[in-house]
C-alpha positions in Angstrom: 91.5 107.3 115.1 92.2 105.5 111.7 92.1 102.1 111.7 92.6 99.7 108.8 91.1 96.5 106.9 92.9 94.2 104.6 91.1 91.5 102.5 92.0 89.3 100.1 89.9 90.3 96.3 88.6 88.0 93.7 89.7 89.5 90.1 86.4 91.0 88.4 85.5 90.0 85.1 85.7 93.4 83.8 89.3 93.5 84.2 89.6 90.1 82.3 87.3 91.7 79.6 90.2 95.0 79.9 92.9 92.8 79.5 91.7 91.3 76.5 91.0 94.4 74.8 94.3 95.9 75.8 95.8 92.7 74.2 94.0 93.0 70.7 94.9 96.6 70.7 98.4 96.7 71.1 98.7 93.6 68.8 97.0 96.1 66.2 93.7 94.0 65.7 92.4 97.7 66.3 94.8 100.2 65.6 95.3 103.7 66.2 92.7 105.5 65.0 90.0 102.5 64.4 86.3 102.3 65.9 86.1 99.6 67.9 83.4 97.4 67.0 79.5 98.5 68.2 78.8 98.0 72.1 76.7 95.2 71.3 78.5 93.3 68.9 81.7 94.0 70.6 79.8 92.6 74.1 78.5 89.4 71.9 82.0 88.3 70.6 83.4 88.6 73.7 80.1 86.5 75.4 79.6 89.3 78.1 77.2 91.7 78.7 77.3 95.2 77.9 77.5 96.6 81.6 80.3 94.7 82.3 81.8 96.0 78.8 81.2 99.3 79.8 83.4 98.9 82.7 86.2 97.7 80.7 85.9 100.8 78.3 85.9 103.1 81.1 89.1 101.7 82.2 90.4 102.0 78.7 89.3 105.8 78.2 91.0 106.6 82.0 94.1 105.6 81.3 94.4 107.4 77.8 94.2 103.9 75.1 90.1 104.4 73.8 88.0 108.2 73.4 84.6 107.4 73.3 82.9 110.3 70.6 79.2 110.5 71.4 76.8 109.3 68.9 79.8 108.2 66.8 81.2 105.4 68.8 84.9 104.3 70.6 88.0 105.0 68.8 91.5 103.7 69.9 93.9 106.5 70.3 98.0 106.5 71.3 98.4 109.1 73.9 98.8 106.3 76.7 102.2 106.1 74.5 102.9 109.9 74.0 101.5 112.3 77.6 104.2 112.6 79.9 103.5 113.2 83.6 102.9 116.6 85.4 105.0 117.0 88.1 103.8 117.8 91.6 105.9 119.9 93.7 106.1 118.1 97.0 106.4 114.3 96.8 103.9 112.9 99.2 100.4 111.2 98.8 98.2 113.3 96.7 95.2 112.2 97.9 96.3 113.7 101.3 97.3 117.0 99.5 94.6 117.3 96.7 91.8 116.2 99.1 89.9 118.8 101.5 89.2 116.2 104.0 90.9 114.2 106.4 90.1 110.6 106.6 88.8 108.4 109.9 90.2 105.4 108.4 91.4 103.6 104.8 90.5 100.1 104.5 93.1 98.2 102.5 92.6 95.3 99.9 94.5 93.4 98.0 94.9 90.3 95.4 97.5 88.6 93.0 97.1 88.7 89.2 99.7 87.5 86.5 101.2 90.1 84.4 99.4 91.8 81.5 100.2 94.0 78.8 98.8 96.9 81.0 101.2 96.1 83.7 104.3 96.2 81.8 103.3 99.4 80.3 103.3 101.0 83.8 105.4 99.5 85.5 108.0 99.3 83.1 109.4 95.7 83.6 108.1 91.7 82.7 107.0 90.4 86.4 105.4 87.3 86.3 102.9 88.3 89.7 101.9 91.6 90.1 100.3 92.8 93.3 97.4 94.8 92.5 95.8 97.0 95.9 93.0 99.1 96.5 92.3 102.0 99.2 89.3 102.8 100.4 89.6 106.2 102.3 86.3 107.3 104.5 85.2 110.0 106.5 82.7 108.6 109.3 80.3 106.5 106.7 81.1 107.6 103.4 83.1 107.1 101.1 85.1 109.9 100.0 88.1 109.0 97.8 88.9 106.0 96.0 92.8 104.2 95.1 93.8 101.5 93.1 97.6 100.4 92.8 100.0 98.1 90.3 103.2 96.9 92.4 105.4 94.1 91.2 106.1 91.1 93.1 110.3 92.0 92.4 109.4 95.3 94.4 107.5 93.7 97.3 110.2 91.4 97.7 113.3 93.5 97.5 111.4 95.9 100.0 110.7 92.9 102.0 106.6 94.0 102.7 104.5 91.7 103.8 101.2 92.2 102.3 99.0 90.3 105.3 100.2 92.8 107.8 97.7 95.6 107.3 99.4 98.4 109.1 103.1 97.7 107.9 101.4 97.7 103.9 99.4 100.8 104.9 102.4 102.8 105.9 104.0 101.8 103.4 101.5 102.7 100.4 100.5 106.5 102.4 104.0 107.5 103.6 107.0 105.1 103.3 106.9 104.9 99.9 107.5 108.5 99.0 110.3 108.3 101.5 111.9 106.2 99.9 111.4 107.5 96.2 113.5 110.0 94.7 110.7 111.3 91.9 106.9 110.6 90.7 105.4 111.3 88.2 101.6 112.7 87.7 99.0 112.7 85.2 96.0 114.7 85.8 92.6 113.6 84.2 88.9 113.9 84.5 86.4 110.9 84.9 82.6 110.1 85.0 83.2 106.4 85.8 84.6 104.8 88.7 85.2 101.5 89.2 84.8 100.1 92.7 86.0 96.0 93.4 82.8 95.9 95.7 79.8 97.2 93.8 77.8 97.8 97.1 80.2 100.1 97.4 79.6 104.3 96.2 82.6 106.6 95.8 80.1 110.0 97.1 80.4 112.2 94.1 82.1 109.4 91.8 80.5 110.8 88.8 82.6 113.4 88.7 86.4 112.9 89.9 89.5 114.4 88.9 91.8 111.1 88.5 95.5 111.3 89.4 97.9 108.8 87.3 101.3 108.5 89.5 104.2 106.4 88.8 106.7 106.8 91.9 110.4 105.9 91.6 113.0 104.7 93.4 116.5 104.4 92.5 115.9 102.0 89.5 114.4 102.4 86.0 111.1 101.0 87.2 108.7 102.4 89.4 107.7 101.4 92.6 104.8 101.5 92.1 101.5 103.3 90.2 98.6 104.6 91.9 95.3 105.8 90.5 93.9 108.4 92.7 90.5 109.0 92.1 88.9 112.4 94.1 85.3 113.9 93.6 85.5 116.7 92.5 83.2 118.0 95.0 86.2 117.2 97.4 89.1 118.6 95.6 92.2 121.5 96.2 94.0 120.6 93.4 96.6 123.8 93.0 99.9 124.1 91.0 102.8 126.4 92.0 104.3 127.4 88.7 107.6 129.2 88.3 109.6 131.7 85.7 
């Protein structure tokens, strides 16, 4: 039986620490093509320390902004700009199609966060709250894949959700949602580094996931949503029907 849990989520300092970096980048303090500064000095000026740096740079190099080169350093690159989605052939949840296991239940979080750089990137639009969600999918005990989702507060209002009622958000997020959207769009990457809200928390096999990047639209400009789908490798059916 799958049953659900929603809780409110304080806002980690390594997202702050994103943001900021995010913000210096796309104002060109570090433009395409730069190093970024060394881990530690980069982690002194910005009076943090360098595992929670390391978390923001993991963001950065999953969604396509920062390529870390071994021995060599971090360098800021533009194909968060440039990739354009691969399209899936069925619009549904991924995680239910790309995943080899079914799930005994998906706890549900969520907090409020003001808009950032980031946000209007992916979701395409100024929104001055922006909900951001995580899903926690599990198979008895463990942990087995992993979500994390941008929605603007415009798009929960117009769809009238309301985020403390667990199951109606739930559907929502796993089926209603691609009901109601006419096209997504998919980005298919590879990740060592997941980054979990709760750090007692362990993705099984998080050091090696495939990471799905999906905008989902509606009938507007701007998505309803964006999803990052993070499942183990270990876990995985990923397949592609391609046509002549």
């Amino acid at each position: 039986m799958k049953t659900n849990k929603l809780d409110k989520l304080k806002r980690p300092l390594y997202i702050n620490v994103y943001d900021e970096l995010l913000l210096q980048i796309t104002k060109g303090e570090y433009p395409v093509g730069s190093r970024l500064p060394s881990e530690p000095d980069l982690a002194s000026s910005l009076g943090i320390s360098r595992a929670t740096l390391r978390q923001a740079l993991a963001l950065l190099q999953d969604d396509g902004l920062v390529r870390n080169i071994r021995g060599k350093g971090n360098f800021v690159i533009d194909s968060f700009y440039k990739q354009e989605g691969v399209q899936l052939e069925k619009l549904s949840n991924p995680v239910h199609k790309c995943h080899i296991s079914t799930f005994d239940r998906i706890d549900t979080h969520y907090r409020l966060d003001t808009e950032t750089n980031y946000t209007k990137q992916v979701l395409k639009r100024d929104s001055s709250t922006v909900v951001a969600l995580e899903r926690l999918y599990r198979k008895g005990d463990d942990l087995v894949a992993y979500a994390f989702t941008f929605m603007s507060m415009q798009t929960v209002e117009s769809l009238s959700l309301d985020l403390n009622n667990k199951d109606e958000l739930l559907d929502f997020l796993e089926n209603q949602a691609y009901l109601n959207a006419n096209h997504g769009e998919i980005e298919i990457k590879y990740t060592r580094t997941v980054n979990l809200v709760n750090k007692k928390e362990k993705l099984i096999g998080q050091n090696e996931c495939f990471l799905l990047l999906e905008s989902l639209y509606g009938n507007s400009e701007y998505p309803l949503m964006y999803n990052k789908f993070y499942i183990p490798q270990q876990f995985s059916k990923i397949k592609l029907n391609i046509y002549k």
